[in-house]
C-alpha positions as CSV (number, residue, x, y, z in Angstrom):
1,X,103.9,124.3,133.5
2,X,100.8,123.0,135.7
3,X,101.2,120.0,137.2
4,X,97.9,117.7,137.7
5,X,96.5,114.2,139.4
6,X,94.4,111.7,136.9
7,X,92.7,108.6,138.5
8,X,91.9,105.7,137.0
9,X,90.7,102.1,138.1
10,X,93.5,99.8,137.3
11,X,91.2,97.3,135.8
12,X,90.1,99.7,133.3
13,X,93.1,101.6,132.3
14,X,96.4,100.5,134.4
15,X,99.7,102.0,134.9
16,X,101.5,99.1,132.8
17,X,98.9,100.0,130.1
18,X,100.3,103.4,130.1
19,X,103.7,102.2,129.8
20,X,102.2,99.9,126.9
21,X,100.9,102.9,124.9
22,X,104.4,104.1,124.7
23,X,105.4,107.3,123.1
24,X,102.3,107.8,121.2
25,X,100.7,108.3,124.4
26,X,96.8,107.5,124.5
27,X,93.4,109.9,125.5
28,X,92.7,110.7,128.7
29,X,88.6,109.8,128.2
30,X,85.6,109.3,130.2
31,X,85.4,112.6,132.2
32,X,81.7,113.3,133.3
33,X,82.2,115.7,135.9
34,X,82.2,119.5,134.9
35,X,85.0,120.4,137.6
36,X,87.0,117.5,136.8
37,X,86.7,118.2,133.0
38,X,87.4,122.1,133.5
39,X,90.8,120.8,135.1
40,X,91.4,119.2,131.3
41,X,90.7,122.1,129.8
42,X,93.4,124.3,131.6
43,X,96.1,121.2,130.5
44,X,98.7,122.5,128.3
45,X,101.0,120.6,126.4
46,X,104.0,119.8,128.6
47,X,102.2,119.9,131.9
48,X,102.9,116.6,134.1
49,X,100.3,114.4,136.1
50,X,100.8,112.4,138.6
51,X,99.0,108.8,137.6
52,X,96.9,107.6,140.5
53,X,95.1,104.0,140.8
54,X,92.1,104.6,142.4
55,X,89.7,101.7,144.1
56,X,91.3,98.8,145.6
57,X,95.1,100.2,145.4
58,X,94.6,104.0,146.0
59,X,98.5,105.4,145.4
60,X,100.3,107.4,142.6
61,X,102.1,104.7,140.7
62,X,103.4,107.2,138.1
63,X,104.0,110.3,136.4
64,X,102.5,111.5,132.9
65,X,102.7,114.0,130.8
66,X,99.7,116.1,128.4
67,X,101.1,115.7,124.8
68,X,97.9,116.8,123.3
69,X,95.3,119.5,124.3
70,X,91.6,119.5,125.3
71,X,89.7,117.9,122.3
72,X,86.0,116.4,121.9
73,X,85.5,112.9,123.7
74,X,83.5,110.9,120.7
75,X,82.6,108.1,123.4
76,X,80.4,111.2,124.9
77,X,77.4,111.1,122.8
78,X,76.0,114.2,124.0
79,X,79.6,115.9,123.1
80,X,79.3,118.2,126.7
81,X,82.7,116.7,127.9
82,X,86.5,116.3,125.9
83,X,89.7,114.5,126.6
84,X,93.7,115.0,126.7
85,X,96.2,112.7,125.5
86,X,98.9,112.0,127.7
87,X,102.4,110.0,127.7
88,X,103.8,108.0,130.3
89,X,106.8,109.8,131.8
90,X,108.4,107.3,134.9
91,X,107.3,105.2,137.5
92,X,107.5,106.3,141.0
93,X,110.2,103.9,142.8
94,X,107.8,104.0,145.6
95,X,104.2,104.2,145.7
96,X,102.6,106.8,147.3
97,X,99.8,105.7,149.0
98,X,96.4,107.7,149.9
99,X,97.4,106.9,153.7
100,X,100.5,108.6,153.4
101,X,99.3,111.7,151.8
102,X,96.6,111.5,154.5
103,X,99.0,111.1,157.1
104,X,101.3,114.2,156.2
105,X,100.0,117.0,157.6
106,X,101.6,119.5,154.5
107,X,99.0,117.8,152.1
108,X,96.1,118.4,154.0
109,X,94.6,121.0,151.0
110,X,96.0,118.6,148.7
111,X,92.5,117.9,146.1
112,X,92.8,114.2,146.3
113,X,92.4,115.0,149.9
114,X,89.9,117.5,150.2
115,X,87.7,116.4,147.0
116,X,88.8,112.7,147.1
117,X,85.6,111.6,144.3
118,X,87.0,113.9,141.7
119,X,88.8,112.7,138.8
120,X,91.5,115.3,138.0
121,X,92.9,118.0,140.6
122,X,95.1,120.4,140.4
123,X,98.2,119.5,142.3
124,X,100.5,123.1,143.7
125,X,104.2,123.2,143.2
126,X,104.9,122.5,146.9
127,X,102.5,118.9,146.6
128,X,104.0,117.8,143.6
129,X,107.5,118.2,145.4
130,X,106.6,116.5,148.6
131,X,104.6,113.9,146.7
132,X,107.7,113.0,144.2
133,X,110.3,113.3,147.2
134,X,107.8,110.6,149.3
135,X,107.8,108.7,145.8
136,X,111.5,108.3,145.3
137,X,112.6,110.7,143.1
């Protein structure tokens, strides 16, 4: 299992609206970046991701996982770029803002860190620990 980061705007897709989808999960769409949608592409089913709101809030709210793999994005009408489904898995008790990743020095190769504009990074066994301990869980 890989474990991942996905951004989104919380006006556009929010964490409750995650929670809303329930079980049946909902696509992961709107990916225009090539290194951000090569990160899709290596999601397997099963693989979690931490569920960050980006803009105004900028923390990981929560924790999904990929219940569907890479498959065409039909709102791309060039069809260069695909999507992932994923499934809410649990909140994070706490928050975990972009300041306090910032602030521990462990996470300073952590992507949202180092390529803070992309979309979906890969997140290493050791971040994903540190980031859910920070979190709560």
């Amino acid at each position: 299992m890989k474990y991942w980061l996905v951004k989104s705007e919380p006006g556009t897709w929010s964490w409750q609206d995650q929670l809303d989808a329930g079980e049946k999960g909902t696509h992961w769409d709107g990916v225009r970046n090539y290194q951000a949608s090569n990160n899709l592409k290596e999601m397997k089913i099963g693989d979690l991701c931490f569920f960050y709101h980006s803009v105004s809030e900028k923390q990981i709210v929560g924790i999904v996982e990929v219940i569907k793999e890479y498959y065409p994005d039909p709102s791309d009408a060039k069809g260069r770029f695909g999507m992932v489904d994923v499934k809410a898995v649990k909140a994070l008790p706490s928050p975990v803002t972009l300041a306090d990743i910032k602030a521990d020095p462990r996470l300073e190769d952590f992507g949202l860190v180092r390529q803070s504009r992309l979309s979906v990074v890969p997140v290493d066994d050791k971040a994903w620990a540190l980031i859910n301990k920070m979190g709560g869980l």
